[in-house]
C-alpha positions in Angstrom: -5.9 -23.0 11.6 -3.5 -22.6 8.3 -2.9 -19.1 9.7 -1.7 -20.4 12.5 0.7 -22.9 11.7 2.0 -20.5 9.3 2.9 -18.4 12.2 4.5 -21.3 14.7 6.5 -22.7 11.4 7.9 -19.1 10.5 8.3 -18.5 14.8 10.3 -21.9 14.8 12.0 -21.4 12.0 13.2 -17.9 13.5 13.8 -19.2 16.4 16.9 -22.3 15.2 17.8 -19.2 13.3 17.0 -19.6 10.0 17.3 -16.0 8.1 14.1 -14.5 7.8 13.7 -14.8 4.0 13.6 -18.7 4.1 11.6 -18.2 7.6 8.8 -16.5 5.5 9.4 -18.7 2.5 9.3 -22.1 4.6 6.6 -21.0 6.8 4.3 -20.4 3.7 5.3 -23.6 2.0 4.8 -25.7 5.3 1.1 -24.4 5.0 -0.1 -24.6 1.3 1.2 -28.7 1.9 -1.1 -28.8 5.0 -3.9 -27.2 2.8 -3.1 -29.1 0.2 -3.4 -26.3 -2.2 -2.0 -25.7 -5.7 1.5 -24.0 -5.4 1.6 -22.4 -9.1 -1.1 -19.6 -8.7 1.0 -18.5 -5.3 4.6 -18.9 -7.6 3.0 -17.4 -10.3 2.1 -14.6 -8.3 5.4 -14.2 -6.6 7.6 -14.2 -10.0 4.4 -11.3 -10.9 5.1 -9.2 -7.9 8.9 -8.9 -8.2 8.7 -8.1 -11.9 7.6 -4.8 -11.7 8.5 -1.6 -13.1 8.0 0.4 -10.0 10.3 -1.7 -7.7 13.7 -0.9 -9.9 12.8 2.3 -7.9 14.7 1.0 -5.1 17.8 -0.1 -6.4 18.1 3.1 -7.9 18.0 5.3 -4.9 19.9 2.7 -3.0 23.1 3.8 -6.4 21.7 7.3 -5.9 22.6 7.2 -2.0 25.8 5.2 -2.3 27.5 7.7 -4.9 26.9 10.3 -3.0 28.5 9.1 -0.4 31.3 8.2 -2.1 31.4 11.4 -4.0 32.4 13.5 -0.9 28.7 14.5 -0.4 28.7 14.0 3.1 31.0 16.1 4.3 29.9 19.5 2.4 26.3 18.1 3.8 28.1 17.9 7.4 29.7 21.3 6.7 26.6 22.9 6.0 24.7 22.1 8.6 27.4 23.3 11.4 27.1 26.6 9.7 23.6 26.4 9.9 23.5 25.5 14.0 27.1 26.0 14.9 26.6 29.1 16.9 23.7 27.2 19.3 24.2 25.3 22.2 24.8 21.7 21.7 25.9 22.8 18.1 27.8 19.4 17.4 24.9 17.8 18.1 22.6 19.9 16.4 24.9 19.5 13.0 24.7 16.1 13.3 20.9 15.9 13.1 20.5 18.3 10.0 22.8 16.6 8.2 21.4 13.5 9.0 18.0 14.8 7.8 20.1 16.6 4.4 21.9 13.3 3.7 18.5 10.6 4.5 17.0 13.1 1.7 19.4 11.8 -0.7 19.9 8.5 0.4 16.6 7.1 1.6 18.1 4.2 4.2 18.4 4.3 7.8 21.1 2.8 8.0 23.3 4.5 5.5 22.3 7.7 7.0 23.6 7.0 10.3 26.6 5.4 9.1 27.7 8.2 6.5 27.0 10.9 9.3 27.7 9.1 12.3 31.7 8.6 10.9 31.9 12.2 10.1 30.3 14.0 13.5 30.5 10.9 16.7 34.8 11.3 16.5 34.6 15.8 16.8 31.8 15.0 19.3 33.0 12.8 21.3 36.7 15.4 21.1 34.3 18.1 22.4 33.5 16.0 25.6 30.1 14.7 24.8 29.4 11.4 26.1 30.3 8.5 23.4 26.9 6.6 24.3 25.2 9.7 23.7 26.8 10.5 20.8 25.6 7.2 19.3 22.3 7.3 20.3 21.5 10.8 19.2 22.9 9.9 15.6 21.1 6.5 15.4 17.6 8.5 16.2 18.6 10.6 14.1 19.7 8.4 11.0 16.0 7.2 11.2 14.8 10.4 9.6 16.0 9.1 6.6 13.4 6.3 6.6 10.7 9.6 6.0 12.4 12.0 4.1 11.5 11.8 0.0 13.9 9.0 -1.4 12.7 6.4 1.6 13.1 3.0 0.8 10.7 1.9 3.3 8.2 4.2 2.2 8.7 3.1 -1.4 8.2 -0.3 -0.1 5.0 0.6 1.9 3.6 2.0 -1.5 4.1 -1.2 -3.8 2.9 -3.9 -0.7 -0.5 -1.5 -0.3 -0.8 -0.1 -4.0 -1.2 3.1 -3.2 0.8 6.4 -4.7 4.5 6.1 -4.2 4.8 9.6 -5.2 2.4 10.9 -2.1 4.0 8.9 0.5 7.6 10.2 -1.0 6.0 13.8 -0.1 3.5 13.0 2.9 6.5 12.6 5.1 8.6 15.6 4.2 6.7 17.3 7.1 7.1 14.4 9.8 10.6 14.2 9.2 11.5 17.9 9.5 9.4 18.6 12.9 10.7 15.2 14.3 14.4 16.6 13.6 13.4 20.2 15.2 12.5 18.1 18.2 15.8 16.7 18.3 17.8 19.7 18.1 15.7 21.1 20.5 16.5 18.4 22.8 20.3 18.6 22.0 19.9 22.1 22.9 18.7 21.2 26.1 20.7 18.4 27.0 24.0 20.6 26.3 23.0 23.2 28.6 22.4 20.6 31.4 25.8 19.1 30.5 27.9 22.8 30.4 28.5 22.3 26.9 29.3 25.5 25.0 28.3 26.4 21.4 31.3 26.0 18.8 31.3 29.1 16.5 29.6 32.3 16.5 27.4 32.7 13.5 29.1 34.1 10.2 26.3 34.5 7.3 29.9 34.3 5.2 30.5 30.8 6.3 27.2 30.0 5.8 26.9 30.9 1.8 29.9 29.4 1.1 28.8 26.2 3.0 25.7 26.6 0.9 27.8 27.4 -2.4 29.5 23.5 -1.5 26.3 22.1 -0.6 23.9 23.2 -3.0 24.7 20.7 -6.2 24.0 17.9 -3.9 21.4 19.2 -1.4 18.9 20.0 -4.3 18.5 16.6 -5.3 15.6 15.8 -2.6 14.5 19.3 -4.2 14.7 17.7 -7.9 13.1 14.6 -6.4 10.1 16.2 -4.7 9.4 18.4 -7.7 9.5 16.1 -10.6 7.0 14.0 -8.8 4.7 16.5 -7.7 5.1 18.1 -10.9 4.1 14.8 -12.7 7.3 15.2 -14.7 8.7 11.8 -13.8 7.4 8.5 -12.0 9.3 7.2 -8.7 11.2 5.0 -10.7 12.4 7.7 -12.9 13.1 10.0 -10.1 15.6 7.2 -8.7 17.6 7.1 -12.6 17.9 11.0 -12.4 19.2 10.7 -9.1 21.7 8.2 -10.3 22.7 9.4 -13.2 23.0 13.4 -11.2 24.9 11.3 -8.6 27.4 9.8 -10.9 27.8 13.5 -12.5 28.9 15.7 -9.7 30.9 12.9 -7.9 32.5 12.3 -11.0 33.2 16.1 -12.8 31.8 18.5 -10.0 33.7 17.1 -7.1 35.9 14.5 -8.8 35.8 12.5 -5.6 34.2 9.2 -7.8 36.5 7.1 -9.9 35.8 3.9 -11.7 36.7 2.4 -8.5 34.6 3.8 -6.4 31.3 3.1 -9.5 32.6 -0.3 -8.9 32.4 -0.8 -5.4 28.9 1.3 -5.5 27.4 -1.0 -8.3 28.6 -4.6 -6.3 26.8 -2.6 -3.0 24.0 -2.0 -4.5 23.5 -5.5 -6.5 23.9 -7.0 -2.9 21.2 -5.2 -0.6 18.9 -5.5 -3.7 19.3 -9.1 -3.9 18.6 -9.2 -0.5 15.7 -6.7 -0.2 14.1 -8.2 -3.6 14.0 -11.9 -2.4 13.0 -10.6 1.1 10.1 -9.4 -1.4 9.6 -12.2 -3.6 9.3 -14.7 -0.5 7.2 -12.3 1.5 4.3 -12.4 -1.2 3.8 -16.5 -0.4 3.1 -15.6 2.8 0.9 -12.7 1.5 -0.4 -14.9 -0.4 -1.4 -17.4 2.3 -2.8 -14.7 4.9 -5.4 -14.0 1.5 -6.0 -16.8 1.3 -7.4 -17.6 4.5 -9.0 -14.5 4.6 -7.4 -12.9 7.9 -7.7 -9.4 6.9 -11.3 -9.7 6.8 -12.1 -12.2 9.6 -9.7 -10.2 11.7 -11.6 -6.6 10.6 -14.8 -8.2 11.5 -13.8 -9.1 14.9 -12.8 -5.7 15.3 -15.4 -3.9 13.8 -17.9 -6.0 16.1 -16.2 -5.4 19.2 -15.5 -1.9 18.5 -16.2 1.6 16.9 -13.4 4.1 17.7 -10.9 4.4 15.1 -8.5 6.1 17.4 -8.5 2.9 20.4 -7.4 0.7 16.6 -5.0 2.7 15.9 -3.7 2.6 19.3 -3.4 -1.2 19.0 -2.1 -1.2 15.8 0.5 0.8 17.0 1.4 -1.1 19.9 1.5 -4.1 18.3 4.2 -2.5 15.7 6.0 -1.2 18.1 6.1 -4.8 19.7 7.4 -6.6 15.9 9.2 -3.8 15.5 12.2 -5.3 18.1 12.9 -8.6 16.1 12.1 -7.7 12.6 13.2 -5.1 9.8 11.2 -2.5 8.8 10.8 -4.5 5.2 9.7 -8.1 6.6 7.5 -6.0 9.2 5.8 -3.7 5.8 5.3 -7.2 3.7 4.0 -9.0 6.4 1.9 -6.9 8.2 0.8 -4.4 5.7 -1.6 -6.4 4.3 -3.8 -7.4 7.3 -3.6 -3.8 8.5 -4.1 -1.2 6.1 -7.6 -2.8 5.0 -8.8 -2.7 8.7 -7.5 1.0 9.1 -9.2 2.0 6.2 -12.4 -0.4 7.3 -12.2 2.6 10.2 -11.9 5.9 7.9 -7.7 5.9 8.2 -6.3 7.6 5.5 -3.7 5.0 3.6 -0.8 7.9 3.8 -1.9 8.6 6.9 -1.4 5.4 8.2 1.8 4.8 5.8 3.7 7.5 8.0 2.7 6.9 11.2 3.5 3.0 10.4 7.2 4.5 9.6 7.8 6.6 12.4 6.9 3.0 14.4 9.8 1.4 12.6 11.7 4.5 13.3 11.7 4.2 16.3 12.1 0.4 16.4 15.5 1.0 14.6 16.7 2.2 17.6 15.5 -0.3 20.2 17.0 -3.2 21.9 18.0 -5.9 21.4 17.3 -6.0 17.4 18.2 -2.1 16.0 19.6 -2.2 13.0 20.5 1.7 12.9 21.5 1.2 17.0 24.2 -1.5 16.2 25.7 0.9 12.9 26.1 3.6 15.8 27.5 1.9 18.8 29.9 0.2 16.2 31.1 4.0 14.8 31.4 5.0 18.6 32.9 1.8 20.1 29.8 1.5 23.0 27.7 -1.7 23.7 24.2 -1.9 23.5 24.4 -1.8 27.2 26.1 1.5 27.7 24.1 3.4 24.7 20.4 2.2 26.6 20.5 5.1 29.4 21.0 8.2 26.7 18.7 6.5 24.4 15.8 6.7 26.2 14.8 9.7 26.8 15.6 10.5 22.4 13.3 7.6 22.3 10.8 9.3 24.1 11.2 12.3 21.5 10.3 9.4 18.9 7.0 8.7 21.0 6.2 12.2 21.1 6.5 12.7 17.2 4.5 9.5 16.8 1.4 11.1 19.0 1.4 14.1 17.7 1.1 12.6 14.5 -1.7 10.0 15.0 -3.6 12.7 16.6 -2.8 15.5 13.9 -3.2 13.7 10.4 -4.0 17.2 9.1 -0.3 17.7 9.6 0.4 14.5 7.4 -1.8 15.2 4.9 -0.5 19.1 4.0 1.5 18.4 1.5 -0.1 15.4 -0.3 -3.6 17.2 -0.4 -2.0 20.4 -1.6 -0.1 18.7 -4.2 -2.0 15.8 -5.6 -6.0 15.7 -6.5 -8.0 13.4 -4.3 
């Protein structure tokens, strides 16, 4: 009963539209007054969650990704990865998934993926006659790898609202992200040929090492990242200050692209999309809190376990059901909200929490990129100049690459699990 008119107030509030902070906020308050309960254990618990030591993990990565934007990391990242797949078919293309995979290893968010690559390979693409809606789809897909590559926001997220390792998740979807991208640039391989679309350059191992040589300062920090964390040499939080403070460095004295202007404009960035994500956060736990309180996760994991026994047809559900929240909400509101109920039923059925953390992030992936509420979709048409409307056709069938990465790993958790079981002890 409390449950529910938690839901309709939060629904309604969404609806008039309220921004979906105070949605989550007013819908939680609305309910303790109809229960009548004691607000100061749930504020007390909110103020708790938020001061944590683990959380300045993500304005750190978010610094971490901004310098190296600003740095000129992009476009040795962008340089690099045409030498890699210049001389293929659909070789624009192809470059502009790698380096969105090189660049979401540095930055960790979605959208700043898509938007740092988008502006350097959509203009050259669209010169080389591909299509302008395609060129925004395939770099919004694209940009989404960045939600599962090691300095992921959203996985870092995913770790704090479920307690479990932020270090594993970090390199649990290393292997996700790279086999998704293959799919891609297999499909842009494809897609060229059926279009007449010549590669651009022949392949020059000369080009190639001195794209390297440019590329390498920056394109080792997901190497640093990964390392120090599965070498237990710093925490998540610590991985994010190295990445800083090595940001900062090369921008500043390796490339001296990054003035005092530019650490300006990155540290007023940054202090504005943590305010946000932090109270997103902080007003997320009340309605945490409430969804405790009343106990869903259990009355809901009883009704499931009594009705059924096959972990693979709750998955399934779970799945479409995220896939479903995934239109209208963030991938952050989506993690604090939903995270709580699901990850103890999924374990309830033998789901391993990384596992499940991954395949929960390839859902919001892919919701990213779908009508009408995609985040990462809007960044891209804006970059090509394309509505919504015009991007839909090309989108789908990269969509459908999405879906295909997402079965393959719900029904191969082995895959998932390589790295984190080779890594960390049980």
């Amino acid at each position: 009963m409390i449950t529910g008119i938690m839901m309709g107030a939060f629904l309604l509030l969404l609806l008039i539209d309220v921004p979906i902070a105070f949605a989550l906020l007013g819908g939680s308050m609305i309910a303790m007054f109809v229960s009548s309960q004691n607000l100061m254990p749930a504020a007390q618990s909110m103020i708790a969650t938020v001061d944590s030591f683990a959380l300045l993990a993500i304005p750190l990565f978010i610094a971490a990704g901004d310098l190296m934007n600003r740095g000129g990391i992009t476009s040795r990242l962008v340089e690099l990865s045409r030498a890699l797949v210049g001389h293929f078919r659909g070789s624009l293309a192809q470059t502009g998934v790698v380096a969105a995979m090189l660049f979401g290893g540095v930055s960790g968010s979605a959208v700043a993926d898509t938007a740092a690559v988008g502006s350097a390979v959509i203009p050259p693409m669209i010169k080389q006659g591909y299509d302008r809606a395609f060129a925004a789809a395939l770099i919004g897909t694209a940009g989404t790898l960045g939600m599962l590559m090691p300095t992921s926001i959203s996985l870092i997220i995913f770790a704090l609202t479920a307690n479990i390792s932020i270090a594993k998740l970090l390199v649990a979807g290393l292997i996700p992200a790279l086999i998704t991208g293959l799919m891609l640039c297999v499909y842009c391989y494809f897609y060229a040929s059926r279009k007449g679309i010549e590669f651009t350059d022949a392949f020059s191992l000369r080009r190639l090492l001195r794209a390297a040589a440019r590329a390498i300062v920056p394109g080792i920090t997901p190497a640093i990242i990964v390392t120090g964390l599965v070498g237990g040499v710093f925490t998540p939080t610590e991985a994010g200050a190295v990445a800083v403070v090595y940001a900062a460095f090369i921008g500043a004295f390796v490339y001296r692209e990054l003035d005092w202007k530019g650490l300006l404009a990155c540290a007023v960035h940054t202090s504005v999309i943590t305010g946000l994500v932090m109270f997103l956060i902080f007003t997320s736990f009340a309605f945490s809190w409430v969804i405790t309180l009343e106990r869903v996760p259990e009355t809901f994991s009883s009704y499931m376990l009594n009705n059924t026994n096959s972990p693979l047809f709750v998955f399934l559900l779970m799945n479409l059901f995220l896939l479903a929240i995934g239109t209208f909400l963030d991938p952050t509101p989506t993690i604090l909200i939903t995270v709580p109920i699901f990850l103890p039923i999924a374990m309830q059925y033998g789901i391993d929490p990384t596992h499940f953390a991954i395949v929960f992030t390839i859902n919001m992936a892919i919701a990213q990129v779908s009508p009408p509420a995609g985040t990462v979709l809007f960044t891209a048409c804006g970059i090509a100049r394309v509505s919504m409307s015009q991007v839909t056709p090309p989108l789908l069938p990269l969509m459908g690459v999405l879906l295909l990465s997402l079965v393959i790993f719900v029904f191969m958790p082995s895959l998932v699990l390589l790295l984190p079981n080779l890594f960390f002890a049980k």
